[in-house]
C-alpha atoms as an extended CHARMM CRD file, in Angstrom:
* protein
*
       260  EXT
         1         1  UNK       CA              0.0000000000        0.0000000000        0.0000000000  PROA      1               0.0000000000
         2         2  UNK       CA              1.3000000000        3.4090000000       -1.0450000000  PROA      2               0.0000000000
         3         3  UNK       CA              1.1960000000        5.4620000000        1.9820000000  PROA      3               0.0000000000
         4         4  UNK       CA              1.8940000000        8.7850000000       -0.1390000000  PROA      4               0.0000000000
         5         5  UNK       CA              4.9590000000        9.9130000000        1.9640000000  PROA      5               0.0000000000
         6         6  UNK       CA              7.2850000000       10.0700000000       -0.9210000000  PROA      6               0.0000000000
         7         7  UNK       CA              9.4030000000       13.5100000000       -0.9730000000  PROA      7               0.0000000000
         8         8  UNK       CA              7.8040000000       14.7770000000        2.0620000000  PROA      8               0.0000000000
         9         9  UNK       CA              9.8160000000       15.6720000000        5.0740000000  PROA      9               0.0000000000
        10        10  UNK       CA              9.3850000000       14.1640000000        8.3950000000  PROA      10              0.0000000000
        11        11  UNK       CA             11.3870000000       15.4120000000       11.8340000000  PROA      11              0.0000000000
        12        12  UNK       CA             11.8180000000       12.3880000000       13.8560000000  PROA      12              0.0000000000
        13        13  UNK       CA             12.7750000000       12.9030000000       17.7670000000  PROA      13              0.0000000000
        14        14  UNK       CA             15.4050000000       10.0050000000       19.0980000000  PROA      14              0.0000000000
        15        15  UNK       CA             15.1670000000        8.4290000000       15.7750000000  PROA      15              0.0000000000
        16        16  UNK       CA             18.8360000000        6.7320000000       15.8920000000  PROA      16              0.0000000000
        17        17  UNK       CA             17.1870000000        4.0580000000       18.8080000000  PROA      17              0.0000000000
        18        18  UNK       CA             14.4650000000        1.2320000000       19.8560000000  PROA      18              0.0000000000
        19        19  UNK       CA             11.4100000000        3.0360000000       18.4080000000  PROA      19              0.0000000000
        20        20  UNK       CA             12.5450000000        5.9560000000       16.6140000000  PROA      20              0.0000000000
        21        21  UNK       CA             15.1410000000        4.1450000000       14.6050000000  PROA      21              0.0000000000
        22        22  UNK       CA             11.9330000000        1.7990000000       13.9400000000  PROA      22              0.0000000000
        23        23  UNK       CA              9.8340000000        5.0270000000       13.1060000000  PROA      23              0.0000000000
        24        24  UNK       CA             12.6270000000        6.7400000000       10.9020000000  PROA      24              0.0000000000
        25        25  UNK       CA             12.9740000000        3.3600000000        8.5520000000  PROA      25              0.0000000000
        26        26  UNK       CA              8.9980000000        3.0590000000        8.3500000000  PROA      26              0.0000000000
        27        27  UNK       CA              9.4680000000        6.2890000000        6.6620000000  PROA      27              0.0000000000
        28        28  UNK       CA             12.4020000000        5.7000000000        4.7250000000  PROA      28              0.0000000000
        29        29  UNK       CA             10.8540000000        2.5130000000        3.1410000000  PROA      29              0.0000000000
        30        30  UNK       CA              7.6650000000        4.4780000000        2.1940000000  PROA      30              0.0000000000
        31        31  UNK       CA             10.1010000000        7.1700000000        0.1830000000  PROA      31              0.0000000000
        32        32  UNK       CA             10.0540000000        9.8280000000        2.8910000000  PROA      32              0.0000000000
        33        33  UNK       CA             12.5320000000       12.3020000000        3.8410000000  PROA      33              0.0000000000
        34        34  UNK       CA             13.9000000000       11.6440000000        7.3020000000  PROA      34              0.0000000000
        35        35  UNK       CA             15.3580000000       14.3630000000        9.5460000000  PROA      35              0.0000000000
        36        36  UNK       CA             16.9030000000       12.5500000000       12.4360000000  PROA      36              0.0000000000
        37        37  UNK       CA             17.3320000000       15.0100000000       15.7100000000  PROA      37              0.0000000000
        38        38  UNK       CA             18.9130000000       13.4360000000       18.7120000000  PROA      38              0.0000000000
        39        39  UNK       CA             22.1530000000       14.0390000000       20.8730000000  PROA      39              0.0000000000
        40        40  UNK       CA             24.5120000000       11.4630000000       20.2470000000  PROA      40              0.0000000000
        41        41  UNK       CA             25.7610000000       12.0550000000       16.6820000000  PROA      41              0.0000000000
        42        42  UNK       CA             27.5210000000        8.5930000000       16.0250000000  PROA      42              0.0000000000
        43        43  UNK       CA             24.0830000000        6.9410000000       16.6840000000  PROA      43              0.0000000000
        44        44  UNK       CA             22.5020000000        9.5830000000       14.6240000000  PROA      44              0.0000000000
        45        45  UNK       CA             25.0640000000        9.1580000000       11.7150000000  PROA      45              0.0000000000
        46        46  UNK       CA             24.3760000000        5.1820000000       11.4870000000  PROA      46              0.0000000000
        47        47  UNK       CA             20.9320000000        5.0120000000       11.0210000000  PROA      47              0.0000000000
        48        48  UNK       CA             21.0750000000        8.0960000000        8.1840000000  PROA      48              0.0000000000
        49        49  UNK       CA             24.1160000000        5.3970000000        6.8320000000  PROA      49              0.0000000000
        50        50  UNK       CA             21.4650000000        2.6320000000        6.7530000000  PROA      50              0.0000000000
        51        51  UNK       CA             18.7440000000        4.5680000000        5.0540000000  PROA      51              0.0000000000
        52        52  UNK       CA             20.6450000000        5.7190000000        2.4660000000  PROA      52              0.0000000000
        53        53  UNK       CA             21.8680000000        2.4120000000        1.6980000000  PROA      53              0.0000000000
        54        54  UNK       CA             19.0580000000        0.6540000000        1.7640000000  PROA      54              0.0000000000
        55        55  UNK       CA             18.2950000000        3.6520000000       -0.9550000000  PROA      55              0.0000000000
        56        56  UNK       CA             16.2500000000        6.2490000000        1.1750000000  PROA      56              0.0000000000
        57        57  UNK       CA             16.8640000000        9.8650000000        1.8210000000  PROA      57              0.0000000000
        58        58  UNK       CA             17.6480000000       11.1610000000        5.6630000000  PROA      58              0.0000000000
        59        59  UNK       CA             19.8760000000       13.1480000000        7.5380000000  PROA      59              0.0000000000
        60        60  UNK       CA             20.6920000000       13.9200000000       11.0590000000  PROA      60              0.0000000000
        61        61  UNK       CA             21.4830000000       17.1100000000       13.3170000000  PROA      61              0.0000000000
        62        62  UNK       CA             23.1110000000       16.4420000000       16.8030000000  PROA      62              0.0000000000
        63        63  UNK       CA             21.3210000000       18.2450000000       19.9240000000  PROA      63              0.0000000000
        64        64  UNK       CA             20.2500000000       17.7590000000       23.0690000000  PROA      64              0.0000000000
        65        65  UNK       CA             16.6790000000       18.7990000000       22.3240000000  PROA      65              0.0000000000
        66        66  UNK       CA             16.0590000000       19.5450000000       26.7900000000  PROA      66              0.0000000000
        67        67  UNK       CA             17.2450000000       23.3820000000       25.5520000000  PROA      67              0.0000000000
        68        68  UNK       CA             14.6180000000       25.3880000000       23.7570000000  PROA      68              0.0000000000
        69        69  UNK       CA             17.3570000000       27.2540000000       21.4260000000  PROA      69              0.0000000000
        70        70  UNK       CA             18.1830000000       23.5070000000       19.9010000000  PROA      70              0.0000000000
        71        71  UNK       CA             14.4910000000       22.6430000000       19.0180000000  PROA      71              0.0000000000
        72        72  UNK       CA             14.4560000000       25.8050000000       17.2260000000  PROA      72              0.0000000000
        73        73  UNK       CA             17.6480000000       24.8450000000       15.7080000000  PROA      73              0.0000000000
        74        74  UNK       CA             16.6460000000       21.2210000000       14.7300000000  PROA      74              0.0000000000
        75        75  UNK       CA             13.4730000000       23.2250000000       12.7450000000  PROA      75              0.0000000000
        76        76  UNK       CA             15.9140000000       25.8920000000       10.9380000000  PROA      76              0.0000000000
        77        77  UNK       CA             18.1670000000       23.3640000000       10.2700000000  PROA      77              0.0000000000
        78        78  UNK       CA             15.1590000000       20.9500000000        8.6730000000  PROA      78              0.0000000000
        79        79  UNK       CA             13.5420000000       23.8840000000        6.9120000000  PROA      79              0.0000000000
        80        80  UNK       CA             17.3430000000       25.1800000000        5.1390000000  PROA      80              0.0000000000
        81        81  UNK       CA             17.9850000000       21.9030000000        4.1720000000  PROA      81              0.0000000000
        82        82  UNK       CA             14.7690000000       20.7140000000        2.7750000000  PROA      82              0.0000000000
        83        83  UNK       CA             12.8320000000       23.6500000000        2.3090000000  PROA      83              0.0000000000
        84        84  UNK       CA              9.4610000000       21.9740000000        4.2960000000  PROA      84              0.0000000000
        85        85  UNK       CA              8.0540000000       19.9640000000        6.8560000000  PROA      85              0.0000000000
        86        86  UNK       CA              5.0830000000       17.7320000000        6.2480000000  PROA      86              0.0000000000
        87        87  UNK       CA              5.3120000000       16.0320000000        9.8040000000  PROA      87              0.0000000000
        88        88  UNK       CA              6.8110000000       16.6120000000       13.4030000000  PROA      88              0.0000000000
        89        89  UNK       CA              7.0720000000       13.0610000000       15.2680000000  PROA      89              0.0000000000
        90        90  UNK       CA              7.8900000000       13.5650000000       18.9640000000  PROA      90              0.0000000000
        91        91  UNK       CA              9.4730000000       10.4050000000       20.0640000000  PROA      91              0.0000000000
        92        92  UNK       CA             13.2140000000       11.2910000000       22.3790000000  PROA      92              0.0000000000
        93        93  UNK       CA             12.6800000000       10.3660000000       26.4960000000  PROA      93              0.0000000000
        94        94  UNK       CA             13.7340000000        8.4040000000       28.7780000000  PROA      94              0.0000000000
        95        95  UNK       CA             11.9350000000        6.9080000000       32.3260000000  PROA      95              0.0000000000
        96        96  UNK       CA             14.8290000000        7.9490000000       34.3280000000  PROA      96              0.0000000000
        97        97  UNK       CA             13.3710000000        7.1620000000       37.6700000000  PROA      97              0.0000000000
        98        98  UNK       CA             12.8090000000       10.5450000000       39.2180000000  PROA      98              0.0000000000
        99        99  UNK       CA              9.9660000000        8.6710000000       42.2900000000  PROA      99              0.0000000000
       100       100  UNK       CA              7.9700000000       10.9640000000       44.7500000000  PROA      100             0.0000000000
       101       101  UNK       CA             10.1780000000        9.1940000000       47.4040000000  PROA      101             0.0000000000
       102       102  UNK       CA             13.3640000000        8.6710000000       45.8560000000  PROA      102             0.0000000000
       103       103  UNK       CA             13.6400000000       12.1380000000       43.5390000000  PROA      103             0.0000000000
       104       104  UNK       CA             13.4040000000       16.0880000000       44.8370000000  PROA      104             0.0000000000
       105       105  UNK       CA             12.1100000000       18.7230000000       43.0760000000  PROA      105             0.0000000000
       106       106  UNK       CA             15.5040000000       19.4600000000       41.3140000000  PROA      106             0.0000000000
       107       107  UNK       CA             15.1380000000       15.9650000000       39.7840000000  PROA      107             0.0000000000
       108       108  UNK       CA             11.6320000000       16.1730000000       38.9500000000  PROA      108             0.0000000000
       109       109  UNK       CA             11.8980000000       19.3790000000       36.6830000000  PROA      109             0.0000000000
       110       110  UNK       CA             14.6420000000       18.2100000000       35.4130000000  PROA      110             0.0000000000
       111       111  UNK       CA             12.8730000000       14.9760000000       34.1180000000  PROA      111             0.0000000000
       112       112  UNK       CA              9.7880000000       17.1310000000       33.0900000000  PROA      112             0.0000000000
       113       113  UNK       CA             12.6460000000       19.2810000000       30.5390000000  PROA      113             0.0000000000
       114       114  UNK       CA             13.5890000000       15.8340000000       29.0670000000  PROA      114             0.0000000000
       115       115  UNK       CA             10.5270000000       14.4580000000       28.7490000000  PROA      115             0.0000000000
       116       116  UNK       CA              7.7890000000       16.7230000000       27.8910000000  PROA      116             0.0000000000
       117       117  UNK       CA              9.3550000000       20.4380000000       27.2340000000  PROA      117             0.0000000000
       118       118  UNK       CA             10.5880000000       19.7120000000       24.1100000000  PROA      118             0.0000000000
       119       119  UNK       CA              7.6350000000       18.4520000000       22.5510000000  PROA      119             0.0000000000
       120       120  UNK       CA              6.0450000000       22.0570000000       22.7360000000  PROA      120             0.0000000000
       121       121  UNK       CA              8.8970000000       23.7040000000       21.8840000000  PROA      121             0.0000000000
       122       122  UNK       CA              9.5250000000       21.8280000000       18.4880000000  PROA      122             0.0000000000
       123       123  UNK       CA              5.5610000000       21.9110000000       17.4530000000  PROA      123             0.0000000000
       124       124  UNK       CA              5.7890000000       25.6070000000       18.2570000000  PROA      124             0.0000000000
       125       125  UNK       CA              8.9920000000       26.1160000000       16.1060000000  PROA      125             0.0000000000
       126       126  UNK       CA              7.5450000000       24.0820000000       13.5510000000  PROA      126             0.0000000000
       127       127  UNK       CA              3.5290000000       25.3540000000       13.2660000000  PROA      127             0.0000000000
       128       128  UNK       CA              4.2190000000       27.7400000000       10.6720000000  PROA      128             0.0000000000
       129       129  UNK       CA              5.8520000000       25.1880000000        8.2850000000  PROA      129             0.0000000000
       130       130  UNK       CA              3.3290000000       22.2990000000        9.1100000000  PROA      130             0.0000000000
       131       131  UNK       CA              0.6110000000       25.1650000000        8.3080000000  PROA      131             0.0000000000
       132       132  UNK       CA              1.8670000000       25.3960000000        5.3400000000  PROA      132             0.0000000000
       133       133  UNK       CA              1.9080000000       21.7630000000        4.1110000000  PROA      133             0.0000000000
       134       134  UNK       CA             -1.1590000000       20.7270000000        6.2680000000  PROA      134             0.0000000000
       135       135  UNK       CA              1.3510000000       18.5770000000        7.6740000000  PROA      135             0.0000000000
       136       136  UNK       CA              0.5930000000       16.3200000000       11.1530000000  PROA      136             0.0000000000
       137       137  UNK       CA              2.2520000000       15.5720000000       14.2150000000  PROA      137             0.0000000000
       138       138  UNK       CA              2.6180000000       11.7210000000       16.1740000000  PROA      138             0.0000000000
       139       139  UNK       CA              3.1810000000       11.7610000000       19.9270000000  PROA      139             0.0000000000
       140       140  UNK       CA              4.6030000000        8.9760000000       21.2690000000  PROA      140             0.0000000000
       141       141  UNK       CA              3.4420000000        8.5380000000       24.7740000000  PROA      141             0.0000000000
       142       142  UNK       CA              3.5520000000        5.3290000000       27.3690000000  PROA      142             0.0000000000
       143       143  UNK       CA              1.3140000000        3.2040000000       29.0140000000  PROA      143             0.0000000000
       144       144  UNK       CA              2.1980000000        4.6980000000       32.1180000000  PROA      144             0.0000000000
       145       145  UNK       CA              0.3340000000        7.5140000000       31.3310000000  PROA      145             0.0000000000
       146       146  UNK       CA             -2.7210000000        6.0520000000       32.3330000000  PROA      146             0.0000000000
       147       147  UNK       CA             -1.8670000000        2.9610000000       34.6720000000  PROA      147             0.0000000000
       148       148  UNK       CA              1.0550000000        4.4260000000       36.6940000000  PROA      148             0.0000000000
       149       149  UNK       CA              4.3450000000        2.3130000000       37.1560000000  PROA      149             0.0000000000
       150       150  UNK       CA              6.0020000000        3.5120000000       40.2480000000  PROA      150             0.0000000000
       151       151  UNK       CA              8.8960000000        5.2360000000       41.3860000000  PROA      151             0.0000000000
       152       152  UNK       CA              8.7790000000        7.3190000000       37.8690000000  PROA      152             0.0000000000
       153       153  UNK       CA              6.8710000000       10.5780000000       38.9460000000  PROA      153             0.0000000000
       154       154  UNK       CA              8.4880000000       12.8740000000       36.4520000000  PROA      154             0.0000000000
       155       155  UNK       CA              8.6030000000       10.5060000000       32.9980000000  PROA      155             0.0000000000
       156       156  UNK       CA              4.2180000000        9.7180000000       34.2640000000  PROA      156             0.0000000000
       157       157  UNK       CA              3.5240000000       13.2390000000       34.5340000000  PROA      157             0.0000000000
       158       158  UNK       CA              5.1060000000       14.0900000000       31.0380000000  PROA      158             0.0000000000
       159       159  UNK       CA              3.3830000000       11.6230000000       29.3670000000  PROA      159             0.0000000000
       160       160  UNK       CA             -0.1780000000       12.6570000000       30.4890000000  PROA      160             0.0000000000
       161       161  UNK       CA              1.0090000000       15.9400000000       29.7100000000  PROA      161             0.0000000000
       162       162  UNK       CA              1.3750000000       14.0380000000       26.8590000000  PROA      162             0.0000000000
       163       163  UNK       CA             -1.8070000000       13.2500000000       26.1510000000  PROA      163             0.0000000000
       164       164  UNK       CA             -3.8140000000       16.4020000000       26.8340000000  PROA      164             0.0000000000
       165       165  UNK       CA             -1.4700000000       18.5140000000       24.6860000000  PROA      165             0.0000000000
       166       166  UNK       CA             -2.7170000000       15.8040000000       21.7390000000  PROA      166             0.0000000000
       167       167  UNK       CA             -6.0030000000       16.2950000000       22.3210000000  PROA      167             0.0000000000
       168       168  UNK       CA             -5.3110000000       20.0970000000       22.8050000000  PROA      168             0.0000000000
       169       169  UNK       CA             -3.2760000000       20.5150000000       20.4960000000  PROA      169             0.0000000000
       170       170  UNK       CA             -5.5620000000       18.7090000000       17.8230000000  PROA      170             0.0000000000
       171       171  UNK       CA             -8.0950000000       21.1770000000       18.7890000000  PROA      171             0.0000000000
       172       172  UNK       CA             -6.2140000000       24.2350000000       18.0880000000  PROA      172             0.0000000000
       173       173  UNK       CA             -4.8830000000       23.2960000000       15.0010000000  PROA      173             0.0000000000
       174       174  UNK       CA             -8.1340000000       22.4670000000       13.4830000000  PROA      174             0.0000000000
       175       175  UNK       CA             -8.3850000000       25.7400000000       11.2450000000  PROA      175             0.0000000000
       176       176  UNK       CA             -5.1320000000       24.5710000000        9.7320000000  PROA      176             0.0000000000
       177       177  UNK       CA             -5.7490000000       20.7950000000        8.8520000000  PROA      177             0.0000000000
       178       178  UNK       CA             -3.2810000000       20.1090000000       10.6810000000  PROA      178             0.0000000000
       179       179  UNK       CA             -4.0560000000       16.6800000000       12.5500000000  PROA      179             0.0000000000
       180       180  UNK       CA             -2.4100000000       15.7380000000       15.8250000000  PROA      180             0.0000000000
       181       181  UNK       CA             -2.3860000000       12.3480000000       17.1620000000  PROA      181             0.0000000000
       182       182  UNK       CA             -0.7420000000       10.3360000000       20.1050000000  PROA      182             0.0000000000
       183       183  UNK       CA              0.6210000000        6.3120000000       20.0770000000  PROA      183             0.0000000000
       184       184  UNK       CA              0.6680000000        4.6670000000       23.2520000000  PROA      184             0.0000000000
       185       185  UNK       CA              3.2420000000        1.5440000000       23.3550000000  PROA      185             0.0000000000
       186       186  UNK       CA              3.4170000000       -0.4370000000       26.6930000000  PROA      186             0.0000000000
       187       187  UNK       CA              5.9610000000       -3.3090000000       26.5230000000  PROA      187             0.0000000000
       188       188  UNK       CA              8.0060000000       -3.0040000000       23.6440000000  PROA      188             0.0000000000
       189       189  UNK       CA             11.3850000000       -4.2200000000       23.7300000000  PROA      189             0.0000000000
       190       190  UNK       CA             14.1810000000       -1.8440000000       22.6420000000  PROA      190             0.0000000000
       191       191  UNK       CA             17.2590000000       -0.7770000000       24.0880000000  PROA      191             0.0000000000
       192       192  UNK       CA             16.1550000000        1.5300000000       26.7250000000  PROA      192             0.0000000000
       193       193  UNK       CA             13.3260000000       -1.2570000000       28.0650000000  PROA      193             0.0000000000
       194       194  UNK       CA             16.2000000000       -3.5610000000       28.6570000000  PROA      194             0.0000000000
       195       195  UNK       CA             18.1570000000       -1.0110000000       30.1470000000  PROA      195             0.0000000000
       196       196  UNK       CA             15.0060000000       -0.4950000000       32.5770000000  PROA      196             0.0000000000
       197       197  UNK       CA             15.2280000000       -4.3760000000       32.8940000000  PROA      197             0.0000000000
       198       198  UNK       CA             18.4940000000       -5.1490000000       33.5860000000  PROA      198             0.0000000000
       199       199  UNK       CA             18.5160000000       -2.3110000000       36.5160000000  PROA      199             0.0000000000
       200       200  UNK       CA             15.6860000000       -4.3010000000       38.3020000000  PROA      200             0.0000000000
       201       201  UNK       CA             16.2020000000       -7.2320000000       40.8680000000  PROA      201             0.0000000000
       202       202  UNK       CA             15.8020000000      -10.8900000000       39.3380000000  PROA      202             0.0000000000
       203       203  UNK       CA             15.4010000000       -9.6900000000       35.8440000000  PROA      203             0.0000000000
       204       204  UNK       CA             14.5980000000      -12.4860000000       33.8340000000  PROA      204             0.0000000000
       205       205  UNK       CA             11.9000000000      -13.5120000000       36.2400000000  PROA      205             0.0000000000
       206       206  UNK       CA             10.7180000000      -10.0140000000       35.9890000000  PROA      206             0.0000000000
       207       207  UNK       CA             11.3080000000       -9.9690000000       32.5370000000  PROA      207             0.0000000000
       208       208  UNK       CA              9.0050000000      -13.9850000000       31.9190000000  PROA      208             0.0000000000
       209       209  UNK       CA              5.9050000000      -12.3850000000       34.3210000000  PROA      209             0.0000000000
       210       210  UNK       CA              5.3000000000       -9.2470000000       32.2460000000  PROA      210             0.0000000000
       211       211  UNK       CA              5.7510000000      -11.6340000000       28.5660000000  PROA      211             0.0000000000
       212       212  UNK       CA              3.0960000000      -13.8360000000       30.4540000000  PROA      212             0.0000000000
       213       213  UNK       CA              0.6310000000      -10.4700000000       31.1480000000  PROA      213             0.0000000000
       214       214  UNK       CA              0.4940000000       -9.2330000000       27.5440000000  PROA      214             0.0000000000
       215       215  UNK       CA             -2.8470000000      -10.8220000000       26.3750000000  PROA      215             0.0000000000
       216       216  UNK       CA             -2.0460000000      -11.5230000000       22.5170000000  PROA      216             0.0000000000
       217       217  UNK       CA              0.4380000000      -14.2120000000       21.6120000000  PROA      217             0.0000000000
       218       218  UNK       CA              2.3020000000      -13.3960000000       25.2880000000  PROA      218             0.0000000000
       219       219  UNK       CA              5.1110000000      -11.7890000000       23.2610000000  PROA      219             0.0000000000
       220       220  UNK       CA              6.3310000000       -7.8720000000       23.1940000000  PROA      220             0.0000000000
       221       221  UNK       CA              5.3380000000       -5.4110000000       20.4620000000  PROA      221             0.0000000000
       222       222  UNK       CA              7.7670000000       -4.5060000000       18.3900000000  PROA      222             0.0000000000
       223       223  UNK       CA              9.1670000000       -1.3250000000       17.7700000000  PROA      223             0.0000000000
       224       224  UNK       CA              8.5560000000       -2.0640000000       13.9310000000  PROA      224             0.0000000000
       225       225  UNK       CA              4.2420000000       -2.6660000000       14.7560000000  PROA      225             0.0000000000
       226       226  UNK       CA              4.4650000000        0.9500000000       16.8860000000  PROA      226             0.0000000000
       227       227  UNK       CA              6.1000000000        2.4710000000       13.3330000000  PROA      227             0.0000000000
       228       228  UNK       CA              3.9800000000        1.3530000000       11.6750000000  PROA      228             0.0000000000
       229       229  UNK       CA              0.8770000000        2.9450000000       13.4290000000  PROA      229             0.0000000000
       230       230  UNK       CA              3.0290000000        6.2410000000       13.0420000000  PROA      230             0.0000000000
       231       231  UNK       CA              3.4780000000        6.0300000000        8.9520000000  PROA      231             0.0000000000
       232       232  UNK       CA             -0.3060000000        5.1980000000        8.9030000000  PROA      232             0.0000000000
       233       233  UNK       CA             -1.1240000000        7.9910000000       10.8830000000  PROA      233             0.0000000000
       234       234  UNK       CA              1.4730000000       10.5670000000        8.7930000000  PROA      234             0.0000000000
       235       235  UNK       CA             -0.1610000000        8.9740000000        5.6920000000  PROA      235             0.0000000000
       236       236  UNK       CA             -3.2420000000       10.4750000000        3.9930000000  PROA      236             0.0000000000
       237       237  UNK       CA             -4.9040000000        7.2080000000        4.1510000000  PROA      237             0.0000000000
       238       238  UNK       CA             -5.6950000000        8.3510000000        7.9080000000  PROA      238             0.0000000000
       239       239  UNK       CA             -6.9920000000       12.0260000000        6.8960000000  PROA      239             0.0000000000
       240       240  UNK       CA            -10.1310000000       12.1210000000        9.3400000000  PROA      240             0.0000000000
       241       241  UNK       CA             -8.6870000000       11.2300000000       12.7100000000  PROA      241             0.0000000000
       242       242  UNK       CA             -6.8970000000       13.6120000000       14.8720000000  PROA      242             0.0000000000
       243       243  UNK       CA             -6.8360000000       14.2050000000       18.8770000000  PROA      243             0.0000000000
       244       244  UNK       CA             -6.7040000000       10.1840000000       19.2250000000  PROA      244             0.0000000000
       245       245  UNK       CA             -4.7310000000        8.1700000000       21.6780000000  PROA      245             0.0000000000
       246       246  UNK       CA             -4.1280000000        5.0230000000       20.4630000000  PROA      246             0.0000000000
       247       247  UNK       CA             -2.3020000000        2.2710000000       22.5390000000  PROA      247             0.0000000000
       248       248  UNK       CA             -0.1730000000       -0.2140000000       20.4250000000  PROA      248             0.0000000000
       249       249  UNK       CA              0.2860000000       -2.7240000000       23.2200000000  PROA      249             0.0000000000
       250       250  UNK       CA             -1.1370000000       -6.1370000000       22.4280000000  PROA      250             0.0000000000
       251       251  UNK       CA             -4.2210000000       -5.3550000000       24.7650000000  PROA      251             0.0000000000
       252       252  UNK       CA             -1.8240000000       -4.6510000000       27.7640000000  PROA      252             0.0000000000
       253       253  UNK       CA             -3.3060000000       -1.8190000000       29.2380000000  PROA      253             0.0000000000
       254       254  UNK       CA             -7.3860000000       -2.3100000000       28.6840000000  PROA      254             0.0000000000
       255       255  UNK       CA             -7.5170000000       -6.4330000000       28.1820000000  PROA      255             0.0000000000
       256       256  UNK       CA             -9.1820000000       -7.8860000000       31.2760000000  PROA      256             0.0000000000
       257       257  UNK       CA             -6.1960000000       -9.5730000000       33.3350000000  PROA      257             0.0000000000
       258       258  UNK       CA             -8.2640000000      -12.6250000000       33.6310000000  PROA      258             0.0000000000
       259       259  UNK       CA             -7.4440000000      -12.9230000000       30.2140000000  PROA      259             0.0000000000
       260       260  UNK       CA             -3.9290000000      -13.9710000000       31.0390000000  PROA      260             0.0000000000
């Protein structure tokens, strides 16, 4: 199925790992333009390497997207090189633990700058540009969100900040065509989850009881079914649904647990 992405230009946030490497090749294969922004530029540099020769079209810019001036850089930057932008895909966070107990305030800002922050401040650099192509914009958001996980106070709050701004955000941007849409994952296994599982006590146990909780086929999503929820709602062939929140997940977070 021909998505219609071909030529058009999509920012992706933390697109060199786990689910926005996933994200940026969904793209890639459907003949988009990727724009890589993240703030390692070795990791940035190989996944623009595999695009291109696999025989797609991206490139990267190296920032660390918690300070405003480098979201508005990432947008100048897209914009000089390409001369549009026909989608914004907020995907770069990490649940760095900040806990009610174990975190301060210090911590918990800090984790609201990483994880939330930068999301406005890219959609707000880029709003004239998406205006301009009617373009859209994917949140990727978490589970936690809505069922809480513990210990993770800053990275929950951000995400169901997460979640109003889609809805809000959608709103707003109605006069423009300019659709706005969020993807839930829950379990999805990428580098950062195993990261996450590693740091816990008795991880493979840990790691065998949440496999046996995910209702279909008891297996993760993959980062690849998540991108492809993304291109589909980029693509015109979703051009009547904005302010959804749509959870990728296997029917982790809504299934009834007697299911499993």
């Amino acid at each position: 199925m021909d998505l219609q992405l071909a030529n058009k230009v999509y920012i992706v946030t933390g697109g060199a790992k786990g689910i926005g490497a996933a994200i940026s090749k969904a793209i890639a294969a459907e003949k988009g333009i990727v724009l890589i922004a993240g703030r390692k530029k070795a990791d940035n540099q190989a996944i623009v390497d595999e695009i291109i020769k696999s025989g797609g079209k991206a490139a990267s810019v190296a920032v660390e997207l918690a300070q405003p001036e480098a979201c508005k850089e990432v947008i100048d930057f897209t914009v000089e090189k390409y001369g549009r932008i026909d989608g914004l895909i907020n995907n770069a966070g990490v649940n760095d633990g900040v806990g009610l107990e174990s975190g301060n305030p210090e911590a918990f800002m800090e984790s609201l700058q990483k994880n939330l922050s930068h999301y406005y401040n890219l959609a707000h650099y880029a709003l004239p540009h998406l205006k301009s192509t009617k373009g859209s914009i994917v949140n990727i958001g978490s589970k936690v969100s809505v069922t809480g996980q513990g210990n993770t106070s800053g990275y929950a709050s951000s995400k169901g900040a997460i979640n109003a701004l889609t809805r809000e955000w959608a709103a707003e941007l109605l006069p423009y065509s300019i659709r706005v849409n969020a993807v839930l994952p829950a379990e999805v296994w990428t580098p950062l989850y195993e990261t996450w599982i590693n740091s816990l006590p008795n991880p493979k146990e840990k790691l065998a009881q949440i496999v046996s909780r995910i209702p279909l086929e008891k297996r993760f999503t993959t980062a690849e079914e998540i991108a492809n929820m993304v291109v589909f709602l980029l693509s015109p062939a979703s051009s009547h649904t904005t302010g959804q929140i749509l959870f990728v997940d296997g029917g982790y977070t809504h299934l009834d647990r007697s299911l499993t």
